[in-house]
ZAMARZA-105271 format. One record per residue: x, y, z of N, C-alpha, C in turn; residue in three letters. Coordinates in steps of 0.001 Angstrom, whole numbers. Example, Ala and Ser with C-alpha at 12.3 -4.5 7.8 and 13.67 -1.06 7.14 Angstrom:
ZAMARZA-105271
R	13190	-5690	7800	12300	-4500	7800	13200	-3300	7800	ALA
R	12850	-2250	7080	13670	-1060	7140	12900	30	7870	SER
//
This chain:
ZAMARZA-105271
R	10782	-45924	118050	12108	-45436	117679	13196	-46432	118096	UNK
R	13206	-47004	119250	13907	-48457	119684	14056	-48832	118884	UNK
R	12963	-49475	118369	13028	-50796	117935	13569	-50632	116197	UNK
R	13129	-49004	116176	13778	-48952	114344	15479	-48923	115071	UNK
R	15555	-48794	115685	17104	-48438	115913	17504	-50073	115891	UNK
R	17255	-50704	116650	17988	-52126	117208	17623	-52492	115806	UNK
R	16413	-52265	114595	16401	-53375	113583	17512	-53022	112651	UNK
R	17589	-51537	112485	18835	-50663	111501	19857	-51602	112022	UNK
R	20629	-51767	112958	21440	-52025	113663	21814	-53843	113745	UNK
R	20706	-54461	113564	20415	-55678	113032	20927	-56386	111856	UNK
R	20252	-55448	110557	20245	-55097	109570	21903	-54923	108661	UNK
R	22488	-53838	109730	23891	-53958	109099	24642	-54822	109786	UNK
R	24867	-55282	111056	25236	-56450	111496	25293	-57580	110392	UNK
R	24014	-57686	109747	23872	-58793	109081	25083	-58748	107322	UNK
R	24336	-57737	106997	25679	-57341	105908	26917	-57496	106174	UNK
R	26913	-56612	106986	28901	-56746	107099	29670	-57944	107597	UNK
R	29006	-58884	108511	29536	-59750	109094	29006	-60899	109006	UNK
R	27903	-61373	108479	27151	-63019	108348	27817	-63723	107379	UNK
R	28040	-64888	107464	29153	-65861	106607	28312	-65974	105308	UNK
R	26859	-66240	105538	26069	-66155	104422	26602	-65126	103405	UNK
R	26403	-64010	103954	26504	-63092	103047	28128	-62721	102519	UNK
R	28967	-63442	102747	30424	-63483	102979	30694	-63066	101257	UNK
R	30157	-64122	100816	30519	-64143	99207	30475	-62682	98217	UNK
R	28659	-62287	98787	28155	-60788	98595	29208	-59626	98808	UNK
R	29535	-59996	99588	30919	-58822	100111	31732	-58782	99112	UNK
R	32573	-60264	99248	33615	-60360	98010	33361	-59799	96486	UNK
R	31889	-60382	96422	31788	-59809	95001	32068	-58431	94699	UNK
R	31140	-58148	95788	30907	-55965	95508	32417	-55494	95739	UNK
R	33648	-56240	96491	34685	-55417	96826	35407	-56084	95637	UNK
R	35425	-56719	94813	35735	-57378	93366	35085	-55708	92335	UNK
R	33816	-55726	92437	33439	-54924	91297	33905	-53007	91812	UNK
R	33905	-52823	93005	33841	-51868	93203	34611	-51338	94749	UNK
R	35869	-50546	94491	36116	-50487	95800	35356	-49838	96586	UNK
R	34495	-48516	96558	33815	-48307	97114	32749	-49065	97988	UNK
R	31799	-49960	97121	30991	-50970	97447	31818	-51779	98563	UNK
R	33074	-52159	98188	33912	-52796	99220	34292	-52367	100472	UNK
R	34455	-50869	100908	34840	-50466	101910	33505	-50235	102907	UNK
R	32363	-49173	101919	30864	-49807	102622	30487	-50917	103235	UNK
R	30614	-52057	102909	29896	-53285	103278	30780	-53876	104483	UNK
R	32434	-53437	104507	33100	-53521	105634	33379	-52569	106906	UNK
R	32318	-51359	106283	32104	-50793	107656	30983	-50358	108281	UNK
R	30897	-50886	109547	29421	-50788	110492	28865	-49610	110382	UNK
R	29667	-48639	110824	28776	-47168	111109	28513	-46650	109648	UNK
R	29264	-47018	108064	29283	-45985	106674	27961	-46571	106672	UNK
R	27612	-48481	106608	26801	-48820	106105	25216	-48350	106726	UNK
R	25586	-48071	108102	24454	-47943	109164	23994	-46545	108582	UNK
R	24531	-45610	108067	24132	-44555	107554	23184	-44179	106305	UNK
R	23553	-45257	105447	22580	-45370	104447	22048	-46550	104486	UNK
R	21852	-47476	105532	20797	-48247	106157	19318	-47508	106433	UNK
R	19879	-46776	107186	19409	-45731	107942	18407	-44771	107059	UNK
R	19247	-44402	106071	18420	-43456	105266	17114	-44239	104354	UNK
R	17543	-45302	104167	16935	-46353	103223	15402	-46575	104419	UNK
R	15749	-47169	105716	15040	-47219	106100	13789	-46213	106659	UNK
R	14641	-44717	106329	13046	-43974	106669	11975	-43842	105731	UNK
R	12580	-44469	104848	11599	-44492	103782	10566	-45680	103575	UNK
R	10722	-46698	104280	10333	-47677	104535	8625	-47235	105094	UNK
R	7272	-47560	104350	6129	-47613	104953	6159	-48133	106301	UNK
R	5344	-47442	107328	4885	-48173	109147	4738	-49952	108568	UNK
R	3987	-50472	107906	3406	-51822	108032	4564	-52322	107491	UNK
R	5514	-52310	106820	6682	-53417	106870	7475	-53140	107505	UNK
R	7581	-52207	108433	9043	-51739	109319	8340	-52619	110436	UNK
R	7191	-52781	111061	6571	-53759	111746	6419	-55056	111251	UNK
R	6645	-55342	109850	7322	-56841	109658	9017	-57154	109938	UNK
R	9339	-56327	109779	10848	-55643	109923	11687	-56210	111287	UNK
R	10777	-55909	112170	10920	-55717	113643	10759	-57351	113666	UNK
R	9982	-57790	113551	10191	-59456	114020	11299	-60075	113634	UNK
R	11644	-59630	111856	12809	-60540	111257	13789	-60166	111923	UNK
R	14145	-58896	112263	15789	-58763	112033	15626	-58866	114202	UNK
R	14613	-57977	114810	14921	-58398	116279	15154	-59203	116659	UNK
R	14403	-60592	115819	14502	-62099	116004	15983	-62402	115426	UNK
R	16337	-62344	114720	17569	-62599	114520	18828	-61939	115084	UNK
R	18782	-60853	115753	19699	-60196	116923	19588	-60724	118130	UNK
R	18397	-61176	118444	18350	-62006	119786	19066	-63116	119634	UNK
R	18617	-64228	118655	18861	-65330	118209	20619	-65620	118159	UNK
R	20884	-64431	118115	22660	-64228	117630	23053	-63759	118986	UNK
R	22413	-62917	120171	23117	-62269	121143	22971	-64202	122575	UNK
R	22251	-64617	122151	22174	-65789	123027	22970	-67115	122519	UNK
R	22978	-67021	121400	24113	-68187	120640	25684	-67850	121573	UNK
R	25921	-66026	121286	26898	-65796	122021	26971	-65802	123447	UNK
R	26410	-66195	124175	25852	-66422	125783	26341	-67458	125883	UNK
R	25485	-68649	125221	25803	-69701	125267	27648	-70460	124703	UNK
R	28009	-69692	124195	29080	-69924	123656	30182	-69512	125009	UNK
R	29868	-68553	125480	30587	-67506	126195	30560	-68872	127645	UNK
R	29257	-69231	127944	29140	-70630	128745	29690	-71412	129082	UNK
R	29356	-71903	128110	30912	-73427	127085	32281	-73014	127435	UNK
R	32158	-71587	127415	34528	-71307	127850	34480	-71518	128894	UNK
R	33710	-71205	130250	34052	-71578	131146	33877	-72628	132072	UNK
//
């Protein structure tokens, strides 16, 4: 249950806020305001993250868990290290 939580949580992190996906945003808040206000908020999107993901079979929510944990770690130590560097 953790770990579905921290990947949900991963997951919309990555939507709403990754530069990658920056453009994705623009588009959907171009075609649709709705789509637009979703993708700019953590908890609307985490909700039907959420729902999406219980539907998700056991054996890819355990592929799941490597991509997106790995990439929340990967992002919470970049900010460590950054946080470092200020002082």
């Amino acid at each position: 249950m953790i770990l579905d939580l921290i990947t949900i949580s991963s997951i919309v992190l990555i939507l709403t806020t990754s530069k990658l996906l920056k453009p994705f945003r623009e588009f959907l808040s171009r075609k649709s305001i709705f789509l637009g206000k979703l993708f700019s908020c953590q908890m609307c999107l985490g909700v039907w993250v959420g729902l999406i993901y219980f539907f998700i079979p056991q054996e890819i929510k355990e592929c799941l868990y490597y991509i997106f944990i790995g990439s929340l770690s990967s992002f919470l130590l970049y900010l460590l290290i950054e946080l470092i560097k200020k002082e």
